[in-house]
N, C-alpha and C positions, 0 to 999 in steps of 0.2 A: 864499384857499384855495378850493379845487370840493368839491365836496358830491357825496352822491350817497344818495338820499331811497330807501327801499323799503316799503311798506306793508304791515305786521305786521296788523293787522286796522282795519276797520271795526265801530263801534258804535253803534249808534241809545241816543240817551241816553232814550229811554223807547219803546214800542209800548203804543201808547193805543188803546182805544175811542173812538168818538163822544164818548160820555157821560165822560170822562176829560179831557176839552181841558183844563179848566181848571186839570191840573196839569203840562199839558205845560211842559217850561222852554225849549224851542227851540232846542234844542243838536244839536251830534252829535258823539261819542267818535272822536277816530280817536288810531291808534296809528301808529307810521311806525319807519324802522331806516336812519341816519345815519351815514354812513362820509366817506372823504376820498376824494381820485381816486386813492392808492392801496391801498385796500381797508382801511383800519387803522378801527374803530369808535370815533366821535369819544365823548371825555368832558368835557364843558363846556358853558356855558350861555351861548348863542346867540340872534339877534333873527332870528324867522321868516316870514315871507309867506304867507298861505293865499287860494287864490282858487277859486272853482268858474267853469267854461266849459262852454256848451253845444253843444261839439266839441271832438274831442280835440288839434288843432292851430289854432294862429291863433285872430282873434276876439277880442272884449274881455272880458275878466270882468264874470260875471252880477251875483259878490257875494266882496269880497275883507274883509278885516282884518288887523292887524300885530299880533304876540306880540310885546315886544320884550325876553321875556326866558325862553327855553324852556329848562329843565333838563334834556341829554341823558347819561344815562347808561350807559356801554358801548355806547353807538351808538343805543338804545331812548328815543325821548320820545312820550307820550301830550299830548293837545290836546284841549280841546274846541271845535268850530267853531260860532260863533255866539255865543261868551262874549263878543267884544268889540264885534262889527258882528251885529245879529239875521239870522237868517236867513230871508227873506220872500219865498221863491222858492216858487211851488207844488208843485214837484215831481213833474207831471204828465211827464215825459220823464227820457232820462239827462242825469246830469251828469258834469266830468270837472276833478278837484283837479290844483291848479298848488300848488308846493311851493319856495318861495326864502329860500335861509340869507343873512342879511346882506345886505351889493350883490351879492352875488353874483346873473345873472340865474336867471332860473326854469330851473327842473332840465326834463328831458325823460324820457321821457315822460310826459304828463300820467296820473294813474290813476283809471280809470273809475268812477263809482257806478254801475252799472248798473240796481240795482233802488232801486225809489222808497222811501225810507221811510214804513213805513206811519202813523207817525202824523203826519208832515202830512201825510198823504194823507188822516185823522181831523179835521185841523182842519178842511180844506179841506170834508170833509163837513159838518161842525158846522156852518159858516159858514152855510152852504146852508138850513139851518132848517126841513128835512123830510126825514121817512123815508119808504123804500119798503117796499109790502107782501113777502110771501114768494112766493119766484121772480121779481123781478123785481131789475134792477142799477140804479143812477143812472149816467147817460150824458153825459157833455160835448159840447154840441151847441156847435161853432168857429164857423158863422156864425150865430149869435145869439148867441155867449159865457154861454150857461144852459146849464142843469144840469136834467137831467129823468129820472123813473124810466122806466125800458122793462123790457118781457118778458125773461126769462134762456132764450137759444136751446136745445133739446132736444139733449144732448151724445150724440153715438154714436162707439161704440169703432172707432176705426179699424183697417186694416188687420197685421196680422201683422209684426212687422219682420225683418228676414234673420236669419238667426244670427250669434249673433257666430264671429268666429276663435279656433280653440282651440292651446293648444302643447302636443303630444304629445312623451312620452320612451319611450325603450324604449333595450337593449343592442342595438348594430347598427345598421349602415342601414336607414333607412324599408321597407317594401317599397310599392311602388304601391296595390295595394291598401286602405291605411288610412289615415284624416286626407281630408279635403276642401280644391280648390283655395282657398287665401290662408291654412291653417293654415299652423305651422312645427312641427319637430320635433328634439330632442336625442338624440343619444346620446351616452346615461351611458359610455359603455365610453371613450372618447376626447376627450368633449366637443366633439364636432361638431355645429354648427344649419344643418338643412336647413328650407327655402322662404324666400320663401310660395311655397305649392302651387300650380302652376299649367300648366292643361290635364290635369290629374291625373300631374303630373309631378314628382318634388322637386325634380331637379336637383342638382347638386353643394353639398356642405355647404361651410361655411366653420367652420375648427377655432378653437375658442375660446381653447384654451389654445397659446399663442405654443411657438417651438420653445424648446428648450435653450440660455439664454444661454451665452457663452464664462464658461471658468472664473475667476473672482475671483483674485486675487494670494495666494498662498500666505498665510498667517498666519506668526508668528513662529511658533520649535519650542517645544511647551509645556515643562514640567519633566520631566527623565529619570522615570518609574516605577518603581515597586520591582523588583530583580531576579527572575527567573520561578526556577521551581523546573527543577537543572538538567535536561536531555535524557538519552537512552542515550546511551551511547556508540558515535557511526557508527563504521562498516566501515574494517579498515586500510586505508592510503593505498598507493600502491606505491611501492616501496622506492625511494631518490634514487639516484642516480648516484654511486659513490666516490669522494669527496673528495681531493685532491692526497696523495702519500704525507708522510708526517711528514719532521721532521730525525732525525736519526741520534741517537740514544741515546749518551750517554757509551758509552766501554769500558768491559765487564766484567771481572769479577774474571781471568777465564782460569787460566792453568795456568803454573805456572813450569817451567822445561824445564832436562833437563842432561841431557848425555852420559855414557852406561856401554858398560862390555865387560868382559866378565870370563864366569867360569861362575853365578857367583849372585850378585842383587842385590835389594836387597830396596825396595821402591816406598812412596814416602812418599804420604798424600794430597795428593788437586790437583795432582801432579807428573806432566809428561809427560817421559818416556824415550824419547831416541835409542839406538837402539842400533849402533855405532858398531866393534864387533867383524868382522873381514875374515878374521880363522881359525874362532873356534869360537864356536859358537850363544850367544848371551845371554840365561839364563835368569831370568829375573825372579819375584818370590816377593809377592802381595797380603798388603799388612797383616794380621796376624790381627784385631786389633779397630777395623775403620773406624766412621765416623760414616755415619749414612744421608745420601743424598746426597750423598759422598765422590767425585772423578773422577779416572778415571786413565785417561792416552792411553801407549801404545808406536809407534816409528818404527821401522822397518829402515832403517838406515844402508851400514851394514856388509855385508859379503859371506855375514858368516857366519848372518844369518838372528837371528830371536829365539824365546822363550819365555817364555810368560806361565802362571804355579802358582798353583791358588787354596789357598789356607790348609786348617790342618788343617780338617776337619768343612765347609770351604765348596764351591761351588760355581759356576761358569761358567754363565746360562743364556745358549744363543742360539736365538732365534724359527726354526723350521721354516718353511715354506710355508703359508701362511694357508688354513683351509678352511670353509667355506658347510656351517653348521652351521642346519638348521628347529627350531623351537621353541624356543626360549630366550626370549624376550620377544615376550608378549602381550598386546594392547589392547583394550579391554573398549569396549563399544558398545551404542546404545538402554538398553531398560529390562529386568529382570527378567522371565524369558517361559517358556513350551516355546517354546523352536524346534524345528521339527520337519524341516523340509528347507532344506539350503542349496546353491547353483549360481553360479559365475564364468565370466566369459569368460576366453578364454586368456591376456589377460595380468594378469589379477588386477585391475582396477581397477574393473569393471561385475561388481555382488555382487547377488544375489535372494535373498530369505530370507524363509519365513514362520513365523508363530508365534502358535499359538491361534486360527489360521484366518485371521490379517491377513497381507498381503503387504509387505514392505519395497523399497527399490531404493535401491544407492548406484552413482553414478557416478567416483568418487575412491575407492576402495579401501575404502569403511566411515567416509571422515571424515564424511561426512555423508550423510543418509537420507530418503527421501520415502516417506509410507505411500500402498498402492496401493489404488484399488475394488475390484479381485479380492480372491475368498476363496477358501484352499487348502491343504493340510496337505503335497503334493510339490510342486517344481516342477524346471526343466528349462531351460536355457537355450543357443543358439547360441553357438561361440566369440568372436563380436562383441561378444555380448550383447545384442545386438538384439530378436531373437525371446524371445519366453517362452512356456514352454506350464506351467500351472499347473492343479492338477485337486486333488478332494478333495469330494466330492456331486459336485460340475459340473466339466466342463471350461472354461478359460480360454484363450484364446491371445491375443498381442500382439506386434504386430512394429515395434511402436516404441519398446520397453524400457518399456513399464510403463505409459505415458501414456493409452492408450487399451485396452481391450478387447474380445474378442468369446465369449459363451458356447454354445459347442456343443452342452452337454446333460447331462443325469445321468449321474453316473460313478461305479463307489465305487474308482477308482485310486489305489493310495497308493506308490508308487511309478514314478518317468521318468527316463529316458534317450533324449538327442539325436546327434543327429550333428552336425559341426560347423557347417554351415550351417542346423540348426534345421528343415530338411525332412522327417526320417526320424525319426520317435520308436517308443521301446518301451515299454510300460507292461502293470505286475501289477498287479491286482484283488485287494481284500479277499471278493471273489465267488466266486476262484480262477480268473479268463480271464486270458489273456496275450495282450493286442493291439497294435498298430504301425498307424501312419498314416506315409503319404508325400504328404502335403498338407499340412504345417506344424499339423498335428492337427485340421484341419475334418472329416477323414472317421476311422473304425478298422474293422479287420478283427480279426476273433478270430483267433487262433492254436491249435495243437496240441490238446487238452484242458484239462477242469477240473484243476486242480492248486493244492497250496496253496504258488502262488507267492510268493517273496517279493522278493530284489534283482535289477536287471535292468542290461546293459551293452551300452554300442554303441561301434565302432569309430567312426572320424572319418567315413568315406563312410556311415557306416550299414549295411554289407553285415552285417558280422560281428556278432553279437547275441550274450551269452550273461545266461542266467536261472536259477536254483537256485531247488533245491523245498526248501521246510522239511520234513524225513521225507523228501526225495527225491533224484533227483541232480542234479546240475550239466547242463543244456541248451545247446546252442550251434548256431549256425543260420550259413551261409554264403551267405544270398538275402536277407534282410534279413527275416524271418522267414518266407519261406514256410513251410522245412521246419525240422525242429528234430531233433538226434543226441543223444543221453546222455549223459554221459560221470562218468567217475570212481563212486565210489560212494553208497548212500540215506547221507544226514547231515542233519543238523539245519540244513542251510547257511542264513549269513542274508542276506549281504550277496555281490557280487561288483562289480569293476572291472575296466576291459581300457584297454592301451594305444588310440594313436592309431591305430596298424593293426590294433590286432584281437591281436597273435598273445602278447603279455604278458598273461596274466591273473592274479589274487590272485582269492581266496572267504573266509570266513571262515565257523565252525560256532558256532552257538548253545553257549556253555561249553565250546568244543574249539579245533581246531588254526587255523593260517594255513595256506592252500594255495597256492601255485602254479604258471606251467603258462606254459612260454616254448613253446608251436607250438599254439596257439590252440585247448586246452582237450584234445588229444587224450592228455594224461600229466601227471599232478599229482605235485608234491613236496609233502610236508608239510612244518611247517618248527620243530616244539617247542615252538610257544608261546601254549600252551595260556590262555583268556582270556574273558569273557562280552561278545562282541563287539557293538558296536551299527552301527558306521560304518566305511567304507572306501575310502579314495581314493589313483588312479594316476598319477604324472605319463606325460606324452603318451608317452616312450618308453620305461615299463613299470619304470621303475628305482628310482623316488622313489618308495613308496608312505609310505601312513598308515594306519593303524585303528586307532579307539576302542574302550574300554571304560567301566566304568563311571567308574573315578577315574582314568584318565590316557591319552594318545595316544604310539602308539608310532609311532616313525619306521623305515624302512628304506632305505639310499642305493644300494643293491645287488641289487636286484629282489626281496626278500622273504630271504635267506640271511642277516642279522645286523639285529635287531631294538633300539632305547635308546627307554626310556619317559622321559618328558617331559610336561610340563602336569597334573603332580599337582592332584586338586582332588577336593573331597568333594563334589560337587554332580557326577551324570552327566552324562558329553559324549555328545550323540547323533545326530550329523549333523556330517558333514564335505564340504569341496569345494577344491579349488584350485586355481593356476594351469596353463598347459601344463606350464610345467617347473617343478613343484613346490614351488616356492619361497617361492610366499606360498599362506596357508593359511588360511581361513576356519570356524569350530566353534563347535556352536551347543550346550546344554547343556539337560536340563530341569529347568524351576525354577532356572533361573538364568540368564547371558547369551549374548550374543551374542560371540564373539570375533574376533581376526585377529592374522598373524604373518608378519612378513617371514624369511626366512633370514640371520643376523648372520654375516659374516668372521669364525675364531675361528685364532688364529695358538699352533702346538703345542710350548711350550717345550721345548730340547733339552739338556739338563742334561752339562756335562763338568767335567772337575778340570784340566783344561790347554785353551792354544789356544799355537799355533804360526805363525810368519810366515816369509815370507825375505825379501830387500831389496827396499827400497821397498813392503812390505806395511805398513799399519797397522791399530790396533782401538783402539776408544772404548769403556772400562766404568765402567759407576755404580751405587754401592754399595744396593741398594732392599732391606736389612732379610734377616731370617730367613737371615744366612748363604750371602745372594747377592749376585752379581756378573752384572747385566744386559748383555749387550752392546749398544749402541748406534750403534755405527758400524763399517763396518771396510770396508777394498781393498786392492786385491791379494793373494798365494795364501801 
């Protein structure tokens, strides 16, 4: 087996004085560190070879001896050299141990004693049998092999040595400047080592730490976790595509059928009648006591035509022509507020509204809502919707529905009116001015005099203007307000509207009448319906109106000549606005909400005791309760 010898320490088994020889034992401790060739640290006990040589290759040993039974443990055996063979070398120079396990030959490299041991360097003094005085050495004279004291030479400090090299760190590259040529230098931020320095250069660093190895092989998947707490619930999805149609449903019950003719026949439930008579009419007579949803069909067969009698105390209804009825159902919107001014584009879908100075914007008709930066108590909008011009302290304008703003300046306007493209505005002052801008509201001109203006109206182009004074009369302008005419009489007016041309207008009086005025303000009708008015709005061509009060909004479908209240509510409506053509309605309320109302189909039952057919005419009735008789189907006359 190969060996392989390393030297754990050297030990001098005593440092003696002169005066101490005599219990020198003439030994010396070494320790060594014993492996195999390949690296494993040998445990066992071993016959070893010690030799000193004076060079470290070749030559014969100075002074050798054999252990032939060393105890290594974990690779570690301690010796003492000179225990078996004395050691009788002067030790005036180096020596160099040779180290052999077994037959195995002598290991390589030999390891150096370098320094003499000092005590037999003690004996060797001893031997000698004379001291030297103070400051001087004893000297080995080689050609006479004596020993003699001489002078100790006078020691002077020699010269300065270089400095050593230093290794600087810092975040960053070196700069030139710092460190001297043959330093190095790290930077902490990367672990990059620049030099050695040299020509006062660093040079390019070399990065310590290696790049990113590729990534490792996935691990197994660990164990499922506990379930998380669920999400909201996302946004609908869009609706799929319809499904193939089904199969056909059994038959229904239907109707059983027979032929009549006669003058009077009387109809059983679920029974359909032919009627089957070529001379004279066939008069058919409804059950007196059917079941609700009872059916009964008639046919014209026959030449002579039929009739159908409803029972005593009953009645026939058949639905009139369907009509586009406003206000019947209303959708409530945001939060509990004053509203105080409301504005739609013409076709009812882009709504402005503010309340307690905040501005609102819905793009979808009021289903949903975005609060605006602007603050304002009026506001004013283009038929697009696009434009807004908003004022209340300041004025606001925006022409990109609400998203952005620009503030003009102090204002105390509490009430506007646009034209349809949002160029032309009219606005009254709680100041009492009546001003107009034709710059989308960047500029204003005062108008006429102070007066205690209060509602203001513009035609679609803007020319036509009309304003009412509260205590005064009714104003109307035909230059888009240069100049201003009087008209009608002083009243309390509070509010007015005008069609899209100008030439329909409505006013309404503080606790008094409705007025209005089909040729553009030059003759007013009153119209009886006396009211404490807050609100009032036109459709485009002058026939749809509205106006509030305090607990309900009255409709008009006639240009103001027949008045129906509608939207009962104990909370006041005080702001109204709505589509071109009237139909969807916007109202806002104080101390309470926001609203909106489409116009519902409302079809006008037409109540009779008979219906009549002739040949080939029929009718479908079904019995719905309280002594009626619904028609459902019917052709021919």
């Amino acid at each position: 087996m190969k060996f392989i010898v390393g030297a754990v320490a050297l030990f001098l088994s005593c440092i003696l004085t002169l005066s101490a020889w005599a219990a020198f034992p003439g030994t010396l401790a070494y320790q060594g560190y014993l492996t195999t060739s390949a690296g494993d640290p040998v445990h066992a006990t071993v016959p070893m070879t010690f030799a000193l040589y004076g060079s470290p290759t070749g030559g014969t040993p100075l002074w050798s001896e054999f252990h032939s039974q060393e105890s290594v443990q974990n690779g570690v055996y301690s010796v003492q050299l000179g225990a078996v063979t004395p050691l009788t070398l002067p030790f005036d120079t180096g020596y160099y141990l040779g180290v052999a396990v077994g037959s195995d030959p002598e290991m390589t490299p030999r390891l150096p004693l370098a320094s003499v041991p000092t005590a037999f360097r003690a004996r060797v003094a001893d031997q000698l049998g004379q001291a030297c005085a103070d400051g001087e050495i004893l000297k080995y004279q080689a050609s006479t092999s004596t020993w003699n004291c001489a002078p100790l030479a006078s020691a002077t400090t020699g010269a300065a040595g270089a400095d050593g090299k230093s290794i600087l760190n810092g975040s960053g590259a070196p700069l030139p400047a710092i460190g001297s040529d043959g330093d190095f230098y790290l930077n902490l931020t990367n672990y990059t080592l620049f030099g050695p320095k040299t020509n006062s250069a660093w040079g390019t660093g070399v990065a310590l730490v290696g790049p990113t190895g590729p990534a490792g092989a996935q691990g197994p998947a660990g164990p499922q976790g506990a379930q998380g707490v669920q999400g909201q619930q996302g946004v609908a999805g869009p609706q799929g595509v319809t499904g193939p149609q089904g199969p056909a449903g059994p038959p229904g019950p239907g109707l059983a059928w027979a032929s009549v003719s006669g003058v009077v026949q009387l109809a059983q439930p679920n029974v359909g009648l032919v009627a089957t008579d070529a001379t004279n009419r066939t008069v058919i007579t409804l059950p007196a006591s059917p079941s609700l949803g009872d059916r009964f069909s008639v046919v014209g067969n026959g030449t002579g035509g039929w009739q159908v009698n409803a029972g005593s105390g009953q009645s026939i209804v058949t639905l009139g022509a369907g009509t586009l009825q406003r206000g019947l159902a209303w959708v409530n919107h945001l939060t509990s507020s004053n509203w105080s001014s409301v504005a739609s584009s013409s076709d009812g879908r882009k709504l402005v509204v503010s309340a307690s100075g905040t501005i609102y914007t819905s793009s979808d008709g009021g289903a949903s809502w975005l609060q605006r930066s602007a603050q304002a108590v009026t506001v004013a909008c283009s038929s697009d919707g696009s434009r807004i011009v908003a004022a209340g302290g300041w004025v606001f304008i925006s022409g990109d529905f609400g998203a952005t703003w620009t503030s003009i300046g102090a204002t105390s306007i509490n009430n506007l009116a646009a034209s349809s493209d949002g160029s032309k505005l009219v606005a009254s002052a709680i100041d009492g001015t009546l001003t107009t801008s034709s710059d989308y509201g960047a500029t204003w001109t005062q108008r006429d005099i102070i007066r205690n203006w209060r509602g203001v109206a513009s035609s679609a182009d803007g020319v036509k203007l009309a304003a009412v004074v509260f205590g005064g009369n009714i104003y109307t302008s035909t230059d888009s307000g240069a100049t201003w005419t009087p008209r009608e009489s002083a009243r309390y007016w509070m509010k007015v509207a005008s069609s899209a041309d100008g030439t329909r207008l409505v006013a309404v009086v503080n606790a008094g009448d409705v007025y209005t005025s089909s040729d553009s303000g030059v003759t007013w009708v009153s119209h009886g319906l006396v009211r404490n008015w807050t609100s009032l709005i036109s459709s485009s061509d002058g026939m749809k109106l509205a106006a509030a009060n305090g607990s309900n909004i009255y409709f008009s479908d006639d240009g103001g000549v027949t008045w129906t209240a509608r939207a009962y509510s104990t909370t006041m409506w005080n702001t109204l606005a709505s589509s071109a053509d009237g139909l969807t309605i916007v109202a806002g309320q104080t101390g309470g909400y926001l609203y909106t109302s489409t116009a519902s189909l409302v079809n006008t039952p037409l109540p009779s005791a008979a219906l009549t057919g002739e040949q080939w005419s029929t009718v479908d009735l079904t019995y719905i309760g309280n002594n009626q008789y619904l028609v459902t189907g019917s052709s021919g006359r």
